[in-house]
C-alpha positions, -999 to 999 in steps of 0.1 A, spaced: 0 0 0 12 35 -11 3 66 21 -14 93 6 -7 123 25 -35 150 39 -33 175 6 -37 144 -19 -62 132 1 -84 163 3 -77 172 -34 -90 138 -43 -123 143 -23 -129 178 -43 -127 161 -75 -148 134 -66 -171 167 -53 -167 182 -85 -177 147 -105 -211 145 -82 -215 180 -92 -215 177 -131 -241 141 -122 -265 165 -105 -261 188 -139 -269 156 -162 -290 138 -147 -320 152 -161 -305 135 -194 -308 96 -177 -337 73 -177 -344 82 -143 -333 118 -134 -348 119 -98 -332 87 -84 -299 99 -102 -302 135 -91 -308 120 -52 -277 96 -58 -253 127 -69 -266 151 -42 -261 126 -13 -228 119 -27 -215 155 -31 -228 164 4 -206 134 18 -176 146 4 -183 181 19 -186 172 49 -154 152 48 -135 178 29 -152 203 62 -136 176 83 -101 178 70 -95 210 66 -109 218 102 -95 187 122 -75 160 109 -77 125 85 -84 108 124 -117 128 127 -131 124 92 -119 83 94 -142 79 124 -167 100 112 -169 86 77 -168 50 92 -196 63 116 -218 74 88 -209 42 66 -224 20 94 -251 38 100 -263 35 63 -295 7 61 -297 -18 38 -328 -14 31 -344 21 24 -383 24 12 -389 47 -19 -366 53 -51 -355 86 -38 -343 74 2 -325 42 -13 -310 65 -39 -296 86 -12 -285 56 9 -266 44 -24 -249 74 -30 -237 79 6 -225 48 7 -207 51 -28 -193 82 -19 -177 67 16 -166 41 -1 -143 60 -23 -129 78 7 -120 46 20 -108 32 -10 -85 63 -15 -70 54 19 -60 22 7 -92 1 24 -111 -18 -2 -150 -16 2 -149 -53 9 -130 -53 40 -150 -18 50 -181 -41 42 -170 -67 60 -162 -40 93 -192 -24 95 -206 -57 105 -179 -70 127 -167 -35 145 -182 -6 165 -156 19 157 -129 30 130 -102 22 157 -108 -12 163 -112 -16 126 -79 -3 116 -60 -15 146 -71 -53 132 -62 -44 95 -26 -52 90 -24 -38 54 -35 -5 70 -9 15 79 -29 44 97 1 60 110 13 72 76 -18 94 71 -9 112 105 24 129 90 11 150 70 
């Protein structure tokens, strides 16, 4: 696994901002422009609120806080619009995780078996969580 330090991190995140942006603008173009619309608005207010939580605390804070938010996603939503949201939360959390070097099976896989990011990345022995804290 390659560290990815707090600048690369956050400049990711506004891209992937900047992609959910130009979804909101087309999806009135796809089959089904108010599930897509939900599904690039829940996404672009997730990486807000992480790119808020980096740039005001530190990559510990938005970890826990995106693994917070990633468990409390259901499974099951009722209504296009809710499960659309759901999905693009969970898409969007994903991706931070990913960008961290956690693959969304092993996040998957934690947000059954763990209560907090800590425990999670304590157990994770290709996570090296102390990297991200240098820059």
């Amino acid at each position: 696994m390659i560290p990815i330090g707090r600048e690369d991190l956050l400049r990711a995140l506004k891209k992937f901002k900047g992609l959910a942006k130009q979804d909101i603008l087309a999806s009135d173009l796809t089959s089904c422009p108010e599930y897509w619309r939900a599904h690039a608005e829940a996404r672009r207010s997730e990486y807000i609120k992480l790119i808020d939580l980096m740039e005001k605390t530190d990559i510990e804070e938005a970890c826990a806080y995106a693994f917070s938010a990633y468990k409390s996603i259901q499974k099951a939503a009722d209504g296009d619009q809710v499960f659309a949201e759901m999905k693009g939360r969970e898409q969007a959390l994903e991706m931070f995780f990913r960008v961290i070097g956690i693959e969304p099976s092993h996040l998957r896989s934690a947000r059954e078996n763990y209560d907090e990011f800590n425990a999670f990345y304590q157990s994770e022995s290709r996570f090296n969580y102390e990297a991200y804290q240098l820059s």
